[in-house]
C-alpha positions, 0 to 999 in steps of 0.5 A: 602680811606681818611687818618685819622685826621693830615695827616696820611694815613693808613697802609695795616694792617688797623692801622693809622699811619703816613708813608712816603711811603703813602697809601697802598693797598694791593692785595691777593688771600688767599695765595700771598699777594702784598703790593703796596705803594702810593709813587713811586707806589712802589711794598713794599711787595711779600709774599706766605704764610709765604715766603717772596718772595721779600725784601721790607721795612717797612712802618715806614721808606722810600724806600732805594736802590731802593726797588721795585721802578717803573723806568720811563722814564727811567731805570738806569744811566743817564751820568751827566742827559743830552740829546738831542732827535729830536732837544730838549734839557734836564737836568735831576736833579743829583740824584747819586751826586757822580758819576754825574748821574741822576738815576732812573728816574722822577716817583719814589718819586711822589704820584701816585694814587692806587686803587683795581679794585678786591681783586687780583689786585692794580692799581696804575697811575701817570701822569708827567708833561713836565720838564726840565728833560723830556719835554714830558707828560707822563700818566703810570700805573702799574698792580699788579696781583697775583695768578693763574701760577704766585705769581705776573704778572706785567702789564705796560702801558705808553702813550705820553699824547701830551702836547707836539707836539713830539715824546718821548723818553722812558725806563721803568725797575723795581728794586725788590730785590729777597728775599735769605731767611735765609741766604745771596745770597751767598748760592744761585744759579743764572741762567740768559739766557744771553749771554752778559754783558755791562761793565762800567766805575768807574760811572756805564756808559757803555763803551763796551759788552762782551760775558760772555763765559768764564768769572765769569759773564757766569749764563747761567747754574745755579751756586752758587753766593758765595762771587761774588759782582754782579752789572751787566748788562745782555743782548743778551737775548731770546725774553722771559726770565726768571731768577732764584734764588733758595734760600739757603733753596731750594725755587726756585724763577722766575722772568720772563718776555715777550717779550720787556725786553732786558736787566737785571741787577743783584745787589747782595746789596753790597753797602746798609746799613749793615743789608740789604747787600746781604740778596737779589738780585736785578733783574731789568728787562729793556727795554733799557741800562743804559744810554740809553737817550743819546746813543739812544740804544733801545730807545722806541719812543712815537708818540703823544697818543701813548701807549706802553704796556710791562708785567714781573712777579714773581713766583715760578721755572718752571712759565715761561715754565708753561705760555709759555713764 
């Protein structure tokens, strides 16, 4: 679909102005509608009927506190963006400059390519070139598909395009934030089936583990969040999971995912901006820690044209016994 006249692209509700997050496409099955943006491939908008299932941000503006970003090739802290893999040597921009980290990743402020193979699906692809900060080719796309058990079933495949002759080192996670609805996560019950959490320093890097038994971080039967400020990684983890958050006003919400995803980081919104704090919960599926580049920890390793293939999703309490995950 062409952009109109000066630049703009248009928004998913057919209007032409211009937005920072790019085209957007959107995915439907009459009931769950997910908006996908074309910057940073980003997952904008979840909504079921009138429910809106994640909290995304409007097209006018451009995307903060990670907001439904793709993270690749890797999820989280990066400790002062430096690293060493099979004898190469890399440096990451420093995107979080007051804790000396890179973040996030190299994927989420490029354009990346959308179409909608049907109604119910977005795919949206992007291909990073080898840099400094990751001297391996990298192809990645991104599924969006709603309906059936699920609101939204999320399909991740990333390849080692070979530009360069080595093997590539390789994380992936996501960062929606699951709407609290009317209220504030306050109101809202957590569970994550974790038996473990890392704990970091003052710069977000991992120092150790310990087991949440005994500790205000133990979700494993669901409880209230109340006023707790959650900024933590989960692990020690089922093969498949599933987290829930049942809302103030009795919506219960699922984010689940299949087997590749050992680790969750849970972010109650305590550092946004002041209208967006604690009106939602970040769960981050991911399949290796921060800091992961340079500690090797669950590590996917690429060879040359080797593809890696991971699948999370969103839906209502009860999907992942429904899907059999």
């Amino acid at each position: 679909m062409p952009g109109p006249p000066g630049g703009g692209r248009p928004y998913a509700d057919g209007s032409s102005a211009p937005s920072p997050s790019g085209r957007q496409l959107s995915a439907t099955d009459g009931e769950t509608t997910a908006v996908v943006s074309e910057v940073g491939g980003n997952l904008r908008a979840l909504s079921h009927g009138r429910e809106a299932l994640v909290y995304g941000y409007p097209q006018s503006e451009i995307c903060s506190g990670g907001r439904g970003q793709v993270l690749v090739p890797w999820p989280n802290r990066l400790d002062g963006g430096r690293y060493e893999f099979a004898g190469m040597t890399a440096q990451a921009p420093i995107d979080e400059p007051d804790a000396g980290n890179a973040i996030h990743g190299l994927m989420r402020w490029l354009r990346w390519s959308l179409s909608s193979p049907s109604p119910d699906v977005v795919l949206a692809q992007c291909e990073l070139a080898a840099q400094p900060g990751y001297p391996w080719g990298l192809a990645v796309s991104v599924t969006y598909t709603v309906g059936g058990s699920s609101w939204l079933t999320v399909d991740v495949a990333a390849t080692n395009t070979g530009e360069v002759d080595h093997p590539a080192p390789f994380g992936a996670g996501f960062h929606p934030y699951l709407h609290a609805g009317p209220s504030t996560v306050d109101t809202c019950l957590l569970a994550v089936p974790a038996a473990s959490r890392l704990v970091v320093d003052e710069r977000g890097i991992p120092r150790s583990r310990e087991p949440v038994g005994g500790t205000t971080r133990d979700f494993r039967r669901s409880r209230r969040v109340g006023a707790m400020r959650l900024d933590d990684c989960f692990t020690g983890l089922p093969d498949t999971w599933a987290v829930t958050f049942r809302r103030g006003d009795g919506l219960g919400v699922e984010l689940w995912a299949a087997k590749g995803w050992p680790f969750v980081m849970c972010y109650s919104g305590d550092t946004l901006a002041p209208a967006d704090r604690r009106r939602a919960l970040a769960v981050e599926p991911m399949t290796c820690p921060p800091n992961a580049l340079a500690t090797g920890e669950s590590l996917i390793v690429l060879r040359p044209e080797e593809t890696w293939t991971g699948r999370w999703g969103i839906g209502p309490e009860g999907t992942a016994s429904l899907k059999g995950l």
